[in-house]
C-alpha positions as CSV (number, residue, x, y, z in Angstrom):
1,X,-5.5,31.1,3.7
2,X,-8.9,29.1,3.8
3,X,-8.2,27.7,0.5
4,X,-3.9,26.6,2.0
5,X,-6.0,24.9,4.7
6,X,-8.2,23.1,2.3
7,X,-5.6,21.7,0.1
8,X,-3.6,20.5,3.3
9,X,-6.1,18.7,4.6
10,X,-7.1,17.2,1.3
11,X,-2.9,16.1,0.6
12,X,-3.2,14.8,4.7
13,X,-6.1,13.1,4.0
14,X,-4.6,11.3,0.7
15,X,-1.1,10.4,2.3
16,X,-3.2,9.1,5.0
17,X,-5.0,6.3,3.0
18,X,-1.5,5.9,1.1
19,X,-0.2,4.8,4.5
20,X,-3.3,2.6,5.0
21,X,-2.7,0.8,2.1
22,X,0.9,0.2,2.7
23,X,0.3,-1.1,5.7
24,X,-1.1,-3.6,4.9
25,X,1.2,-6.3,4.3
26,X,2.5,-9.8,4.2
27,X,5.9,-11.4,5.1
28,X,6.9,-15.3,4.3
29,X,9.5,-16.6,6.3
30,X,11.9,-19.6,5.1
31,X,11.7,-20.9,8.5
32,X,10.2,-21.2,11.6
33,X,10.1,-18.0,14.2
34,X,10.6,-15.8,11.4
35,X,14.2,-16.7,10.3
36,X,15.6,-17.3,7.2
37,X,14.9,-16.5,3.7
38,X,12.2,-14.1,3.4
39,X,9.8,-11.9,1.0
40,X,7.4,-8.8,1.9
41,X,4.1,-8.1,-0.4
42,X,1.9,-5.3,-0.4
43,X,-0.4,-6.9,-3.8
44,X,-1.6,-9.6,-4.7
45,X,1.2,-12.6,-5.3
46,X,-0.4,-14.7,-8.2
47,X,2.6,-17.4,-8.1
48,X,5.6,-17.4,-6.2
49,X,7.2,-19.9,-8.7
50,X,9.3,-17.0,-9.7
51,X,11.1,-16.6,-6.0
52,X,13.2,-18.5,-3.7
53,X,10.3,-19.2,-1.2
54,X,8.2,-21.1,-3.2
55,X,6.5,-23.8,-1.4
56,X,8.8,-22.9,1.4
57,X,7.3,-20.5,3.8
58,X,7.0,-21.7,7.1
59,X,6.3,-19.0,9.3
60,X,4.5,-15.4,8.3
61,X,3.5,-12.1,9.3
62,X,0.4,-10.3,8.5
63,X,-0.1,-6.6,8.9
64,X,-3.1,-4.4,8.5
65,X,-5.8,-6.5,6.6
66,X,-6.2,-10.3,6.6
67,X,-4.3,-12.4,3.3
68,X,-5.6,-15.2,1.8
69,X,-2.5,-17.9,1.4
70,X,-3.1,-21.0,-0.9
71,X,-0.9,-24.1,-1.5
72,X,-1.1,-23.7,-5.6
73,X,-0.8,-20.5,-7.7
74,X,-3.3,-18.1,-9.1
75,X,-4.9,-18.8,-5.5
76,X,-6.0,-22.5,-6.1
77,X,-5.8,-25.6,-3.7
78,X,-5.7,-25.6,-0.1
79,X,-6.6,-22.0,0.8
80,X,-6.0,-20.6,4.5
81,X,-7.2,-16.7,5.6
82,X,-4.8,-15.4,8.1
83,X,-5.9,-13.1,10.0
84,X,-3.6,-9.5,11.3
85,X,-0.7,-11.0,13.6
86,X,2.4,-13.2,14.1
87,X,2.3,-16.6,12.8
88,X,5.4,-18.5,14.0
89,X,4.5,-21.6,12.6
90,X,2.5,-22.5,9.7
91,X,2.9,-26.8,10.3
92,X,-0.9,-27.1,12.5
93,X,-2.7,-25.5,9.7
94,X,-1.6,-27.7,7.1
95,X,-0.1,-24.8,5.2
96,X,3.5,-24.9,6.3
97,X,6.1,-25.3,3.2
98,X,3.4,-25.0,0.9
99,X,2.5,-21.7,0.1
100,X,2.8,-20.7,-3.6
101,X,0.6,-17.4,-3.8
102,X,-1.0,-15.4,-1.7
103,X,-3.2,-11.6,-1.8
104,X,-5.2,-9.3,0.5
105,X,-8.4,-10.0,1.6
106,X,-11.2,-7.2,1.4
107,X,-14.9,-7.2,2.2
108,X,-15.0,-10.3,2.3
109,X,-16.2,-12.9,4.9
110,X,-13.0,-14.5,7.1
111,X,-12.6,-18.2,6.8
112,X,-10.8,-21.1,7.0
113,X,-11.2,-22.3,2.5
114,X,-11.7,-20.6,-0.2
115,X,-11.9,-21.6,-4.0
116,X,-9.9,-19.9,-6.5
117,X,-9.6,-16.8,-4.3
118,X,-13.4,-16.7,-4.0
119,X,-15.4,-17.0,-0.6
120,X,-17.8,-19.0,-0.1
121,X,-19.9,-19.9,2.7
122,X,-18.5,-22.6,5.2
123,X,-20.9,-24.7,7.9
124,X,-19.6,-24.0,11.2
125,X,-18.3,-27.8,12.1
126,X,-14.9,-29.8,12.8
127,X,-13.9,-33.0,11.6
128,X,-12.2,-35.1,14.1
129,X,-9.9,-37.9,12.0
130,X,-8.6,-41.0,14.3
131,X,-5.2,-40.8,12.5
132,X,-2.5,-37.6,11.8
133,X,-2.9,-36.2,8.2
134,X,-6.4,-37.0,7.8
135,X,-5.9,-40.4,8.1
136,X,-8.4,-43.4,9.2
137,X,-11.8,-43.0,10.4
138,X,-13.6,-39.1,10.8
139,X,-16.2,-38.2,12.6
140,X,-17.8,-34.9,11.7
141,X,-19.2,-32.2,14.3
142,X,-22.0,-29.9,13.3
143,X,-23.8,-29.0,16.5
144,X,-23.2,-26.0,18.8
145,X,-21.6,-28.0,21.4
146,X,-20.8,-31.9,22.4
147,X,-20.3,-32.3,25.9
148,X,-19.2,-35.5,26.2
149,X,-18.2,-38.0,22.6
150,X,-18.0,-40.9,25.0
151,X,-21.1,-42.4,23.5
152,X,-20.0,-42.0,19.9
153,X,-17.3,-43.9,20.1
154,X,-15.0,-41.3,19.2
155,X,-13.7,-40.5,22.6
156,X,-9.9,-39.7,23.1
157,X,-9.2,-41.3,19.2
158,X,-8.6,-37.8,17.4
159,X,-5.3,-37.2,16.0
160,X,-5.8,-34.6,13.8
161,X,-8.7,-32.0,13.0
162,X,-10.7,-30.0,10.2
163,X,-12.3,-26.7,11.7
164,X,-14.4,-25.0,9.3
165,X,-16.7,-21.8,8.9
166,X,-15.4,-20.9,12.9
167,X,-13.2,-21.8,15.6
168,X,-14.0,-24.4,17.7
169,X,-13.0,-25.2,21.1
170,X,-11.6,-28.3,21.5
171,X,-11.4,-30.3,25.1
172,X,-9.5,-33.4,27.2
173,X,-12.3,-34.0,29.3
174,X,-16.0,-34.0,29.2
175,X,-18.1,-30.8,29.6
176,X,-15.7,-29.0,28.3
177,X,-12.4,-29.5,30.9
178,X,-9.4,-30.7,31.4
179,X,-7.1,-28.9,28.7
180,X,-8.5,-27.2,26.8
181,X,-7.2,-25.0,23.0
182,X,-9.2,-23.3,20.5
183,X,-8.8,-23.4,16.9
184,X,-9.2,-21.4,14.0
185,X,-11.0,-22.6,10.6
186,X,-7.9,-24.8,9.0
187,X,-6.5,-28.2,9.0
188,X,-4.1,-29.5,11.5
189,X,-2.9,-32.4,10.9
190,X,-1.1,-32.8,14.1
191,X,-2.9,-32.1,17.5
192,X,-0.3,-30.8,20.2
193,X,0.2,-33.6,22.7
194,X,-2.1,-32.5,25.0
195,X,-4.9,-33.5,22.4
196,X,-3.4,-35.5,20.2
197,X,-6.0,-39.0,21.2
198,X,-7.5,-37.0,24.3
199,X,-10.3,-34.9,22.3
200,X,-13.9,-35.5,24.6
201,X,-15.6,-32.6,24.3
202,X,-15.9,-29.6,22.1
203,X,-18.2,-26.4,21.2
204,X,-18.2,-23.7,19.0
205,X,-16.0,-20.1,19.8
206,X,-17.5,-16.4,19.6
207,X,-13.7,-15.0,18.6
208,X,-11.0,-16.5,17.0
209,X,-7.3,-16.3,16.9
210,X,-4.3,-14.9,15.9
211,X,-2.5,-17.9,16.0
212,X,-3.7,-21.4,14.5
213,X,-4.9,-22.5,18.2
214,X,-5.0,-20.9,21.7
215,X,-3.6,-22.4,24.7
């Protein structure tokens, strides 16, 4: 009997971390809200070239452990770790439409880039760009917190941002009010419109999202 008990718990135990392991998970989406064409993963996808979502994904779901999606294959280019949870829209993190492999991420530190599926350590800092895309003059911040870019000559000009090595909480107004949105480390190169040329103020988060940015 004792020895019944043993090897159930044992085969429990087993189909347990089976389940584990299924669970976690990836879903690319053809469009936006999760509709169209799309493709489940539960290994590593070293180029999508091969299916009909390549460079097309443009919303995703991620289940279980956190994936590491990059804009070339064999996990090369613009790299973005998504965290567990719904991503609607892939467009503010500069990833939408682009995606052409993708795989787990295990014990290893969460971030906003990797290179060639490797982590590496990212300064905690966000570069505010005067244009969308990237475009025009940047102006990189590296401190804990700015209360107030009015002296930098930077103030209310940001149309699109770089968060790197942790979120960041960006602000309308000085001293951190007005509206207010946090972002995960990734590139947006569109700020929603109640940023987009408002930025005045911005610090550092303890916790980030699910999504690209909070409201």
């Amino acid at each position: 009997m004792k020895h019944s008990r043993k090897t159930a718990l044992i085969a429990g135990l087993a189909l347990g971390a089976i389940a584990s392991v299924a669970a976690a998970d990836i879903q690319l989406f053809g469009r936006e809200d999760f509709r169209g064409r799309a493709l489940s993963a539960q290994g590593s996808i070293d180029n999508l070239e091969g299916t009909r979502l390549n460079d097309r994904a443009s919303s995703v779901i991620v289940r279980g452990e956190p994936w590491l999606v990059c804009s070339d294959a064999y996990f090369r280019g613009h790299c973005v770790t998504l965290r567990p949870g719904e991503y609607p829209s892939l467009a503010a993190m500069g990833i939408g439409d682009s995606i052409s492999s993708a795989r787990q991420v295990r014990g290893e530190r969460y971030g906003g880039g990797y290179d060639r599926g490797h982590a590496r350590p990212a300064p905690s800092r966000v570069t505010l760009y005067e244009g969308p895309n990237f475009s025009g003059r940047s102006m990189v911040l590296d401190r804990d917190a700015v209360r107030d870019l009015d002296p930098t000559g930077f103030n209310d000009r940001a149309s699109s941002v770089r968060v790197e090595g942790a979120p960041w909480t960006l602000c309308s107004d000085s001293y951190f009010r007005g509206d207010c949105r946090t972002f995960n480390p990734g590139d947006y190169p569109y700020l929603p419109e109640e940023l987009s040329n408002r930025i005045s103020s911005a610090h550092q988060s303890a916790e980030p999202y699910a999504e690209g940015y909070r409201q």
